[in-house]
N, CA, C and O atoms as CSV, one atom per row, in Angstrom:
chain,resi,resn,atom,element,x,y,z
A,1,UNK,N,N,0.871,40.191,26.359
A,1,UNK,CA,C,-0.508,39.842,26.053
A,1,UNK,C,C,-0.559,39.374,24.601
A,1,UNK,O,O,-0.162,40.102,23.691
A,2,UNK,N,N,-1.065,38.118,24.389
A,2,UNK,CA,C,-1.258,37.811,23.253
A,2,UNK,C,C,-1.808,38.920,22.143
A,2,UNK,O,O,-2.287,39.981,22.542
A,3,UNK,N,N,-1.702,38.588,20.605
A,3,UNK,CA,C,-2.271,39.279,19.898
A,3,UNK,C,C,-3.546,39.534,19.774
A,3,UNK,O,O,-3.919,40.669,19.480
A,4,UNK,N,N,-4.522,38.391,20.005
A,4,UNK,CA,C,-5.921,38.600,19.712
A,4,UNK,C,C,-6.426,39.112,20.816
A,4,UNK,O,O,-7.584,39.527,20.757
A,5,UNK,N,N,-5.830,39.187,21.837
A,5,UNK,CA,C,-6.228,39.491,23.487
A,5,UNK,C,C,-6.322,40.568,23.358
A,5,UNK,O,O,-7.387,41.110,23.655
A,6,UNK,N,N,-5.243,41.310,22.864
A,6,UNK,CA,C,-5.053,42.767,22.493
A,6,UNK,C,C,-6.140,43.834,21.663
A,6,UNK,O,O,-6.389,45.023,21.862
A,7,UNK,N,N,-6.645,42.896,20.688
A,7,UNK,CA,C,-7.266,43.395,19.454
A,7,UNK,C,C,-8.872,43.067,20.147
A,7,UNK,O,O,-9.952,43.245,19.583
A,8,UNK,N,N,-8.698,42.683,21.154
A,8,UNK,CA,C,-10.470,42.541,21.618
A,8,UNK,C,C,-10.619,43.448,22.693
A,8,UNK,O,O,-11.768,43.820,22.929
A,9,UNK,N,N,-9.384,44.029,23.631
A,9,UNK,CA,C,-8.952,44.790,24.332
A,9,UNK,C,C,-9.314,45.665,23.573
A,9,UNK,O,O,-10.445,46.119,23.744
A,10,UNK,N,N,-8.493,46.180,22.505
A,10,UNK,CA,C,-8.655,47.841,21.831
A,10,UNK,C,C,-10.359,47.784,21.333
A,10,UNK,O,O,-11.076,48.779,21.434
A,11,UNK,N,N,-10.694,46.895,20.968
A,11,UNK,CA,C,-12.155,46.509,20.511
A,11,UNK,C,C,-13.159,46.956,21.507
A,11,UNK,O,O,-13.922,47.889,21.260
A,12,UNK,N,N,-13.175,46.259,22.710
A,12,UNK,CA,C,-13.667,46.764,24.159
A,12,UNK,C,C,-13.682,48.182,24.501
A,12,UNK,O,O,-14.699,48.849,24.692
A,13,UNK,N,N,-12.371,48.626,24.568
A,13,UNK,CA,C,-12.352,50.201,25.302
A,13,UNK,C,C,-13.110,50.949,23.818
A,13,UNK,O,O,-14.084,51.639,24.119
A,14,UNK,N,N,-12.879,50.915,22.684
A,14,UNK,CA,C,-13.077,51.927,21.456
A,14,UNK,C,C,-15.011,51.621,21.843
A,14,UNK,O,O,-15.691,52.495,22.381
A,15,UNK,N,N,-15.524,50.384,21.472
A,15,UNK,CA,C,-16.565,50.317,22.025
A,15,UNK,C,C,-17.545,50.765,23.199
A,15,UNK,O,O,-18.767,50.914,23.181
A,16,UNK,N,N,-16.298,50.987,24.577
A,16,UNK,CA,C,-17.159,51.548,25.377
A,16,UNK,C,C,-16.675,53.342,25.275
A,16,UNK,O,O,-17.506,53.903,25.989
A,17,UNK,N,N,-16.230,53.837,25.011
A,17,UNK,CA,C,-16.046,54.901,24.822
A,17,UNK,C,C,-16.729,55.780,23.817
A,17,UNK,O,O,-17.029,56.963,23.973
A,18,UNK,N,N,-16.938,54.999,22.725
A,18,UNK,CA,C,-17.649,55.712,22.124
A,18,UNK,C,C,-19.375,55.037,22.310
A,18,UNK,O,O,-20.077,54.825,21.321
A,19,UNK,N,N,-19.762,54.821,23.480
A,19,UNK,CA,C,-21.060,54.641,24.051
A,19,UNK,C,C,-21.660,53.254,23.189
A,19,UNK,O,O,-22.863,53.173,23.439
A,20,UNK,N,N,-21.402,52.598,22.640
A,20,UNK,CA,C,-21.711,51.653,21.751
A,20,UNK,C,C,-21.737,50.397,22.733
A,20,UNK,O,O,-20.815,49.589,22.841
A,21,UNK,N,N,-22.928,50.364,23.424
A,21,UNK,CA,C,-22.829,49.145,24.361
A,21,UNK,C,C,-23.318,48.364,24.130
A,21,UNK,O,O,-23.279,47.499,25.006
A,22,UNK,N,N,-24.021,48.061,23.043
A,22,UNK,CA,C,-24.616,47.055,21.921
A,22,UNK,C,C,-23.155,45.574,21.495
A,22,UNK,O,O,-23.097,44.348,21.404
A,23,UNK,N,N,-22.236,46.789,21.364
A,23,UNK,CA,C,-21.269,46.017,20.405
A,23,UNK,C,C,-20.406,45.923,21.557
A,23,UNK,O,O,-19.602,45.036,21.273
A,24,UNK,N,N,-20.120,46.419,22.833
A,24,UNK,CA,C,-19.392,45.981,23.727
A,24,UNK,C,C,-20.186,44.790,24.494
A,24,UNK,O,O,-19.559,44.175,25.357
A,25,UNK,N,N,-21.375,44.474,24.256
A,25,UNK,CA,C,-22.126,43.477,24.996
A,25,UNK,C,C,-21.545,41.920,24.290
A,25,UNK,O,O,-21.199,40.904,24.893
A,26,UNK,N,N,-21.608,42.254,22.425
A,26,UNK,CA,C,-20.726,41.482,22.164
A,26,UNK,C,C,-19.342,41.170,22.333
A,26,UNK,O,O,-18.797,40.083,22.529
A,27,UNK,N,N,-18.890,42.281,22.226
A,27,UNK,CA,C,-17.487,41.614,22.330
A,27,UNK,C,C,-16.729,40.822,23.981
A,27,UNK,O,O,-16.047,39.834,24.251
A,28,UNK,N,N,-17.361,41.966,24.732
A,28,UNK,CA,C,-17.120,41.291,26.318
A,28,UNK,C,C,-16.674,39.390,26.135
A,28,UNK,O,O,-15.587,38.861,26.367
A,29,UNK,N,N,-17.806,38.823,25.711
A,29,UNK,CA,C,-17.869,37.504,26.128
A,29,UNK,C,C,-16.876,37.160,25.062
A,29,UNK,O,O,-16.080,36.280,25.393
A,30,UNK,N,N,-16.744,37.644,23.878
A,30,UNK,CA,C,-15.701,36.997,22.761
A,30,UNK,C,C,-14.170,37.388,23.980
A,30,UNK,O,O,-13.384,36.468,24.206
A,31,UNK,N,N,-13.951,38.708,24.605
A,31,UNK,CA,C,-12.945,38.500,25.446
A,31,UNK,C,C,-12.568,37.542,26.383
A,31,UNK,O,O,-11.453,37.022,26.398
A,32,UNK,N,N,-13.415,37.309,27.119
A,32,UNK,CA,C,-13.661,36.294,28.042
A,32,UNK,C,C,-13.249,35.168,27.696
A,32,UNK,O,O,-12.217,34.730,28.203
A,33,UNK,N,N,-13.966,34.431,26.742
A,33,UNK,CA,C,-13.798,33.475,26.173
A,33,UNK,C,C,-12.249,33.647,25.748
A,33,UNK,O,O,-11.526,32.870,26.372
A,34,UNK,N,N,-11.605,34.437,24.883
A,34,UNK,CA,C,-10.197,34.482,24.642
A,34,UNK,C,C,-9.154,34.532,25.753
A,34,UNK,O,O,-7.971,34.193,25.716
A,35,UNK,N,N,-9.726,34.928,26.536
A,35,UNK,CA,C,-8.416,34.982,27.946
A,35,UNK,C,C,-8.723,33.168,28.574
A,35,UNK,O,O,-7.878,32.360,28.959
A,36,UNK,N,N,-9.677,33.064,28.510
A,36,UNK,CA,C,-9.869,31.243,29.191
A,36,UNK,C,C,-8.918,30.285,28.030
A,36,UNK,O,O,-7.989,29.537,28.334
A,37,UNK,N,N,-9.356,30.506,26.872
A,37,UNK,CA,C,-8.747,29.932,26.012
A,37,UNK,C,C,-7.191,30.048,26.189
A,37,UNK,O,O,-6.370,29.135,26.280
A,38,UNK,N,N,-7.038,31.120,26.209
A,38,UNK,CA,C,-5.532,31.426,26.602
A,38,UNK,C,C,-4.353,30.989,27.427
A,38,UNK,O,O,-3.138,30.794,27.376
A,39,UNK,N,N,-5.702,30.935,28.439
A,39,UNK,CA,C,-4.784,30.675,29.984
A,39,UNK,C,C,-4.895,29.232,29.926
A,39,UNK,O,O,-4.038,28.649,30.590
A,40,UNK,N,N,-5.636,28.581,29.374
A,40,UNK,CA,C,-5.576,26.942,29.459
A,40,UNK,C,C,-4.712,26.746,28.803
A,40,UNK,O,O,-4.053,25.829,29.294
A,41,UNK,N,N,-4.067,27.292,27.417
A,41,UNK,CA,C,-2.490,26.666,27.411
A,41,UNK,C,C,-1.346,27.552,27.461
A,41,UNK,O,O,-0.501,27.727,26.583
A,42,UNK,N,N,-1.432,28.097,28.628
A,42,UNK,CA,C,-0.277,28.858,30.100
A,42,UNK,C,C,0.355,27.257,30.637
A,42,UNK,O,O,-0.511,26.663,31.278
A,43,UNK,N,N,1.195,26.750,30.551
A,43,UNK,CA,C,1.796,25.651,31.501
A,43,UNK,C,C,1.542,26.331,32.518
A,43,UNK,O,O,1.372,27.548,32.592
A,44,UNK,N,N,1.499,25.260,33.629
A,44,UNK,CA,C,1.001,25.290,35.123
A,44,UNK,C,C,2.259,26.160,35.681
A,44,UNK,O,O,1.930,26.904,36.605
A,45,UNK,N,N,3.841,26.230,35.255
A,45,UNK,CA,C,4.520,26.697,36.117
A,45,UNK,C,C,4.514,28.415,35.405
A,45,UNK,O,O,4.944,29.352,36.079
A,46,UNK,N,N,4.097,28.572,34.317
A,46,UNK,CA,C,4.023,30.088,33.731
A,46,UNK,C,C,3.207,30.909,34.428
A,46,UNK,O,O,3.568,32.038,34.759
A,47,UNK,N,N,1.872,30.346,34.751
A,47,UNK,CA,C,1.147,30.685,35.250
A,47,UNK,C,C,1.090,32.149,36.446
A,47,UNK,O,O,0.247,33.043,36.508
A,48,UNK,N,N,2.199,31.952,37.195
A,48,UNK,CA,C,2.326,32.335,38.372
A,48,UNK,C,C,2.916,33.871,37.797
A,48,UNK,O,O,2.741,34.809,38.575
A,49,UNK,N,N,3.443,34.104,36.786
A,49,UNK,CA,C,3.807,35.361,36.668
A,49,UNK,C,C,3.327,36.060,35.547
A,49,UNK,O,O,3.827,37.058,35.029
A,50,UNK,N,N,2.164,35.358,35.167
A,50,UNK,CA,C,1.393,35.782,34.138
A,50,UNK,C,C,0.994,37.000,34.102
A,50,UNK,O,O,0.671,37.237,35.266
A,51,UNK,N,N,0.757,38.222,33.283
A,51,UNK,CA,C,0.196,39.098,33.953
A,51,UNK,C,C,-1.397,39.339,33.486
A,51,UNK,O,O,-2.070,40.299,33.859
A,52,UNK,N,N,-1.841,38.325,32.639
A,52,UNK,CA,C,-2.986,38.140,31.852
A,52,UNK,C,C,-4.394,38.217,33.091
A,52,UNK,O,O,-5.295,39.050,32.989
A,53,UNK,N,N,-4.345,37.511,33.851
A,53,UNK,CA,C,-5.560,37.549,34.876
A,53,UNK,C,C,-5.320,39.539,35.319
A,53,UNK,O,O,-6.343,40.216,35.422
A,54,UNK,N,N,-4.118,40.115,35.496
A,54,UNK,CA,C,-4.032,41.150,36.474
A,54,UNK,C,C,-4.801,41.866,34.890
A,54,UNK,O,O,-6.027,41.951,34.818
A,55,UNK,N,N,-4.172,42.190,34.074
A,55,UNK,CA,C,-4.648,42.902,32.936
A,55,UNK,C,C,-6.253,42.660,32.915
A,55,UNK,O,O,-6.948,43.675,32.850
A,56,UNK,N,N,-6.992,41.211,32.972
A,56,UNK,CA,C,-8.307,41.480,32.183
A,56,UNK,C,C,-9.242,41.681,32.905
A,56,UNK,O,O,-10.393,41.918,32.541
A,57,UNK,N,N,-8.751,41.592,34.237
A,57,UNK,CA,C,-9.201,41.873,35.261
A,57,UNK,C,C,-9.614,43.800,35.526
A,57,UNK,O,O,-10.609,44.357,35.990
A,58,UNK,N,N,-8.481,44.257,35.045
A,58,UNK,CA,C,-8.509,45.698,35.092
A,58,UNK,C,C,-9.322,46.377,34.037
A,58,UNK,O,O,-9.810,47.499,34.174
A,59,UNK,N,N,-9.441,45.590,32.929
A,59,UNK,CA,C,-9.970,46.306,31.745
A,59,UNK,C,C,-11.465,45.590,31.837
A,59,UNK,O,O,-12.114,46.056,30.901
A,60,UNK,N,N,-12.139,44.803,32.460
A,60,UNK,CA,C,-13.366,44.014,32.831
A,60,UNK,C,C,-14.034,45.412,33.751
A,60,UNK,O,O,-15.058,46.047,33.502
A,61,UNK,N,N,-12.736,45.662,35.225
A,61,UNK,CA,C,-13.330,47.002,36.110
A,61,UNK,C,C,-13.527,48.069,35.653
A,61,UNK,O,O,-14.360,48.890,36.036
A,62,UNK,N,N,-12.571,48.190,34.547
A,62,UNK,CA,C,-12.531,49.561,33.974
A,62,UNK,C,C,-13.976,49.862,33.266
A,62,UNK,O,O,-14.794,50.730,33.572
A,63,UNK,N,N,-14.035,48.980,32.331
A,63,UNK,CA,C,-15.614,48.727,31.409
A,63,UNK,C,C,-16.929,49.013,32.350
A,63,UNK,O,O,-17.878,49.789,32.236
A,64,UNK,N,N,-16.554,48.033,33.335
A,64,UNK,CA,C,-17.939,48.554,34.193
A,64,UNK,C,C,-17.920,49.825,35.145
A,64,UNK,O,O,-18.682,50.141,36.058
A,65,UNK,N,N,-17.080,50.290,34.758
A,65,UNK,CA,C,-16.974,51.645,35.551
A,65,UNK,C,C,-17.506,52.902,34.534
A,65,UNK,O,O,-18.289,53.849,34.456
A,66,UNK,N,N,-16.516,52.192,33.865
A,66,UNK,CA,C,-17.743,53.967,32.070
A,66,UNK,C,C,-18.785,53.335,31.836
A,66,UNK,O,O,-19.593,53.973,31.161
A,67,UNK,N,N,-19.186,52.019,32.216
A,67,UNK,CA,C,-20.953,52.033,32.021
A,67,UNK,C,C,-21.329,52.298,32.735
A,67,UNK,O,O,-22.459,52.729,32.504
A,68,UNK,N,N,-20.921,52.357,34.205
A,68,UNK,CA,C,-22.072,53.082,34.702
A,68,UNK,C,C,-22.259,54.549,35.149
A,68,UNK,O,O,-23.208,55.162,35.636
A,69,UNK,N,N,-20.726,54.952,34.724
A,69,UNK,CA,C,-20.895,56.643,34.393
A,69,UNK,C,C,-21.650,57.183,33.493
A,69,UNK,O,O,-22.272,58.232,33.660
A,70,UNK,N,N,-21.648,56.486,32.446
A,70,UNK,CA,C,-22.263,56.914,30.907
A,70,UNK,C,C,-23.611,56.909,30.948
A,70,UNK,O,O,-24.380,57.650,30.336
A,71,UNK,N,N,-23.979,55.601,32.075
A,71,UNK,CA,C,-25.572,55.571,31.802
A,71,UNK,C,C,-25.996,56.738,33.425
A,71,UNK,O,O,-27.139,57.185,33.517
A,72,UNK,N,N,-24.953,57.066,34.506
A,72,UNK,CA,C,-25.841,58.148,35.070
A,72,UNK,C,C,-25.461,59.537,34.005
A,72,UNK,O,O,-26.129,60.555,34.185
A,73,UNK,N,N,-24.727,59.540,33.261
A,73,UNK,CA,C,-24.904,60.905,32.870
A,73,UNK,C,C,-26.110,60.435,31.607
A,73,UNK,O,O,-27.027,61.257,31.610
A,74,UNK,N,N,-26.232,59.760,30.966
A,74,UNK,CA,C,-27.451,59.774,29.677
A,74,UNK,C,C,-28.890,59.757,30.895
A,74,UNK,O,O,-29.877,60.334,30.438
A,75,UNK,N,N,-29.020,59.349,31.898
A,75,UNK,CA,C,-29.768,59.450,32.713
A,75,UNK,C,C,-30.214,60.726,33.149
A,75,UNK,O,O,-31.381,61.105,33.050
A,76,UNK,N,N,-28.960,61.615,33.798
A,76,UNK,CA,C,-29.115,63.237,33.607
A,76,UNK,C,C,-29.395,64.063,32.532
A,76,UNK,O,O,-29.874,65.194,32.611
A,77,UNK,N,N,-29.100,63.498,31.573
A,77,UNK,CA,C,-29.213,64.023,30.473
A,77,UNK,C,C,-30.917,63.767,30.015
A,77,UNK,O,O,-31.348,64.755,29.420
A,78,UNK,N,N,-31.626,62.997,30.126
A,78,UNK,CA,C,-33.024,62.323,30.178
A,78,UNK,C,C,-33.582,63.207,30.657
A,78,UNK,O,O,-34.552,63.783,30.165
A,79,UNK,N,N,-32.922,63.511,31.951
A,79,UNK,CA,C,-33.760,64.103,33.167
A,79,UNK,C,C,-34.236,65.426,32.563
A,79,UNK,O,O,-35.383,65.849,32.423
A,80,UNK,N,N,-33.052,65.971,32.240
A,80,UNK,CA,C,-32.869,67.641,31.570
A,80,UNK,C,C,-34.205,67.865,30.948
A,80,UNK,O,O,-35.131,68.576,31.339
A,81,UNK,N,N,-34.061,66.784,29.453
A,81,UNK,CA,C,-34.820,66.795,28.452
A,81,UNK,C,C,-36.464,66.596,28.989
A,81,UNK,O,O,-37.245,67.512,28.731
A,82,UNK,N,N,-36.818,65.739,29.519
A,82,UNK,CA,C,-37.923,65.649,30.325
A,82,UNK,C,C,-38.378,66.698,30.816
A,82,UNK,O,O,-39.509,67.051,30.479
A,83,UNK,N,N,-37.542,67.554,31.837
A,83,UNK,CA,C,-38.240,68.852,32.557
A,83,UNK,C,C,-37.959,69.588,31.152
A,83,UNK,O,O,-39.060,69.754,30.626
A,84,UNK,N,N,-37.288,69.922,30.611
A,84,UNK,CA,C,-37.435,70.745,29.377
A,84,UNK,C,C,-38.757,70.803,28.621
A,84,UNK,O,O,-39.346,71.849,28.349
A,85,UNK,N,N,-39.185,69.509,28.293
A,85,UNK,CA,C,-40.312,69.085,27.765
A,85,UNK,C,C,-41.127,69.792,28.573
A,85,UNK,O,O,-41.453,70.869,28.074
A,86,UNK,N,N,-41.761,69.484,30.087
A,86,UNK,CA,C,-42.956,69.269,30.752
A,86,UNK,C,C,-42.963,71.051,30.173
A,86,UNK,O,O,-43.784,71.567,29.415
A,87,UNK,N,N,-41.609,71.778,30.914
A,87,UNK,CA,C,-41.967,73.190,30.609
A,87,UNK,C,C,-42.290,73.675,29.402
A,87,UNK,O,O,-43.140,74.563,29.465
A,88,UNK,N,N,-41.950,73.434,28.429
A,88,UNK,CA,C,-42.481,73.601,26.998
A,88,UNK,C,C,-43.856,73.707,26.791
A,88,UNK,O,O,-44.496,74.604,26.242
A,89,UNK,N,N,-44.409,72.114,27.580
A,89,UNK,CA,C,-45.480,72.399,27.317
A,89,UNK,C,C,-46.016,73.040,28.173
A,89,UNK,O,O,-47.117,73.512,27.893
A,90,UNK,N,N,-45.628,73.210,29.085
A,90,UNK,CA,C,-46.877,73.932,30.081
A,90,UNK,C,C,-46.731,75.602,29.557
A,90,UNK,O,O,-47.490,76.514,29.886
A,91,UNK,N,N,-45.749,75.686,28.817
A,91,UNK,CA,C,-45.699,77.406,28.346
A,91,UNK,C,C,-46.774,76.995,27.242
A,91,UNK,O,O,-47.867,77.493,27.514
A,92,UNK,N,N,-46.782,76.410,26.348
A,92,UNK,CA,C,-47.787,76.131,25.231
A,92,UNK,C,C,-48.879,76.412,25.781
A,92,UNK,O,O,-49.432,77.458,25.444
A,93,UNK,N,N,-49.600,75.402,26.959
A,93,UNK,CA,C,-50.708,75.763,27.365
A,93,UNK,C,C,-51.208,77.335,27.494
A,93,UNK,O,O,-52.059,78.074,26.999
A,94,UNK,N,N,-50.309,77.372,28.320
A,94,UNK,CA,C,-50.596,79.083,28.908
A,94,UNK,C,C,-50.692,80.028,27.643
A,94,UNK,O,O,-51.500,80.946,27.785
A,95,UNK,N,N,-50.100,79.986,26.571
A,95,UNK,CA,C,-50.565,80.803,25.320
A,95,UNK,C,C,-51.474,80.408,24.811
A,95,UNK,O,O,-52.080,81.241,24.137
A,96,UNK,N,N,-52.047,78.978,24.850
A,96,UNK,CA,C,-53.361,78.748,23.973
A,96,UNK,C,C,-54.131,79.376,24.654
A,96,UNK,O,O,-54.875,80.257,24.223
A,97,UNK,N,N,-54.049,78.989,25.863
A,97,UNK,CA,C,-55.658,79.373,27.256
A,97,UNK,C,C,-55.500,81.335,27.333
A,97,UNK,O,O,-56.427,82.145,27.326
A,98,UNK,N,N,-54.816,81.462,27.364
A,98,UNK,CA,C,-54.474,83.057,27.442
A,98,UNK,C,C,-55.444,83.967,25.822
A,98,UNK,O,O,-55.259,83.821,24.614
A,99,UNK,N,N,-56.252,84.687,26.453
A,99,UNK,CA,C,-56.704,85.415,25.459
A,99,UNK,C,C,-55.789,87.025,25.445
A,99,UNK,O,O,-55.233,87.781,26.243
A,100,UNK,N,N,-56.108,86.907,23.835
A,100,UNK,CA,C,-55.392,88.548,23.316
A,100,UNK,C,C,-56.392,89.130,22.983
A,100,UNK,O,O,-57.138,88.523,22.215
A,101,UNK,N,N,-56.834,90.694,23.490
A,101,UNK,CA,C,-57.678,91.400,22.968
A,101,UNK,C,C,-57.086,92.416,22.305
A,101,UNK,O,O,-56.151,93.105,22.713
A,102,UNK,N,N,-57.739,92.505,21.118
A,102,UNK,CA,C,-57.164,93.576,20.054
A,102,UNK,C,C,-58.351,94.916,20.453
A,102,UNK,O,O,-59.560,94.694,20.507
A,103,UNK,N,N,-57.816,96.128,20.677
A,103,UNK,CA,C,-58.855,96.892,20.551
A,103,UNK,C,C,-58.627,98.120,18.565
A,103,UNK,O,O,-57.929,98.963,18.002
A,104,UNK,N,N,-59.405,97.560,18.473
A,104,UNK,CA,C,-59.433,98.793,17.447
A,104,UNK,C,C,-60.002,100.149,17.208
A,104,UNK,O,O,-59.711,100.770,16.186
């Protein structure tokens, strides 16, 4: 695999791993674009044992596979926080509305 192929590769996975899908949105297409570039000057007979299509192919599936793990777990994770919330407040309520009688 070429050098820059590589360095957009490690760029990609470090990006999606550490949840940064901002900066993997960029780089994706800068990959893309580098493997086309690439393979257009592959001579026609290299081609055939290239392993460049099998590679970006795998790391393209791979990417969309931790996004869409990442976003059902930040999704669960939403969920949590949400019912956490509703109950919070609904305990709040119940102590405001709740009277304390002091007898002295």
């Amino acid at each position: 695999m070429p050098a820059p192929l590589d360095k957009l590769s490690r760029e990609l996975r470090a990006a999606i791993l550490a949840g940064d899908h901002a900066l993997a949105n960029r780089i994706a297409p800068k990959y893309a674009e580098a493997v086309r570039e690439f393979w257009d000057t592959v001579p026609a007979s290299d081609r055939a044992g290239s392993t460049v299509p099998r590679v970006a192919r795998e790391l393209l599936t791979w990417a969309r596979g931790m996004t869409i793990v990442q976003r059902a777990i930040a999704a669960d994770q939403l969920g949590v926080v949400q019912r956490t919330k509703r109950y919070n407040q609904e305990r709040l309520e119940r102590v405001r509305t709740s009277s304390i009688q002091v007898r002295v």
